[in-house]
C-alpha positions as CSV (number, residue, x, y, z in Angstrom):
1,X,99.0,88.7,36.0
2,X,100.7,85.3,34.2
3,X,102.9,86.0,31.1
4,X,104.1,84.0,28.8
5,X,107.4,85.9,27.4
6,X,109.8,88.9,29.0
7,X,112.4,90.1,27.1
8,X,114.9,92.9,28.1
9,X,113.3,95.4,25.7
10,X,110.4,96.1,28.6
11,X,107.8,93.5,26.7
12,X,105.4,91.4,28.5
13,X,103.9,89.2,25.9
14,X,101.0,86.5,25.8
15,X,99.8,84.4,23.6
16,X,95.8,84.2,24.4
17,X,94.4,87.3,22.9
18,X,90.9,86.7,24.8
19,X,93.0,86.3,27.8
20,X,94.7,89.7,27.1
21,X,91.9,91.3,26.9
22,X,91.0,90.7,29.9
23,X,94.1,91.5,31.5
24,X,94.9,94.6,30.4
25,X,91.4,95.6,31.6
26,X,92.5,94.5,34.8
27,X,95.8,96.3,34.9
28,X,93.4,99.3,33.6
29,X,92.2,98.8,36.6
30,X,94.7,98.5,38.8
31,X,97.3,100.5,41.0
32,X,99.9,98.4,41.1
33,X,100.8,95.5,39.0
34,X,102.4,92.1,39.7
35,X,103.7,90.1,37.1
36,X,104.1,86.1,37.6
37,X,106.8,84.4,35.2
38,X,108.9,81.6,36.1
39,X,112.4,81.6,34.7
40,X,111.2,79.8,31.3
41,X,109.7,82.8,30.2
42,X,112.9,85.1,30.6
43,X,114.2,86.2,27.6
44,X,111.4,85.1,25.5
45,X,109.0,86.8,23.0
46,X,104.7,85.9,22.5
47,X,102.9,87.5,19.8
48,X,100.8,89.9,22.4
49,X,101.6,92.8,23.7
50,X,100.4,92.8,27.4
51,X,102.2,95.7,29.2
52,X,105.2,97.5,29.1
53,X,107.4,96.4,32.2
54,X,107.8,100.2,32.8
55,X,104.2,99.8,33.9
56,X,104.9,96.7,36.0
57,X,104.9,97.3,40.1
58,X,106.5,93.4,40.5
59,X,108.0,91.0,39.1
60,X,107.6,87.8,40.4
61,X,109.3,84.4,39.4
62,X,111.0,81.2,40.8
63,X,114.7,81.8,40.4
64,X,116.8,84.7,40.6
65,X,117.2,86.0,37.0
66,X,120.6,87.3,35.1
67,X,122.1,90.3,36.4
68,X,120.9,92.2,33.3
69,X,117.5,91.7,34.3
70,X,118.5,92.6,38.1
71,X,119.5,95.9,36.3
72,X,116.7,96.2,34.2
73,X,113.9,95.7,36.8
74,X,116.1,98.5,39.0
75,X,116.7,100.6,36.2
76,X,112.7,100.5,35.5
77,X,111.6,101.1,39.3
78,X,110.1,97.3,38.8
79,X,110.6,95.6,42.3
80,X,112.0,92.2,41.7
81,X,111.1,89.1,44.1
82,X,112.6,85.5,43.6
């Protein structure tokens, strides 16, 4: 699932609400959940709540992100590939 924010709180935000609609049915749907975000969208807030990154399975992005979010993704069971 794309993204357009994370921030260290646990949000995954959007900004499409049709979009989100559809993915949170699809995370409904699913056992395990990948998130895509390239290292733009750290640290950032959309106005959409998507999922909580306690739900999240992966995380997924382009560069390796700040230690904080190497702790967070550990400290949340979230499996973190760069």
């Amino acid at each position: 699932i794309g993204c357009a924010a994370l921030d260290l709180s646990g949000r995954v935000t959007d900004s499409n609400e049709d979009e989100v609609q559809v993915k949170r049915a699809i995370i409904q749907a699913a056992d395990r959940v990948a998130v895509l975000a390239d290292h733009t969208k750290f640290d950032r807030v959309a106005f959409l709540d998507l999922v909580s990154l306690s739900e999240v399975s992966y995380l997924v992005t382009d560069e390796r992100p700040s230690q904080e979010w190497v702790d967070r993704c550990e400290e949340l069971g979230v499996e973190l590939l760069y």
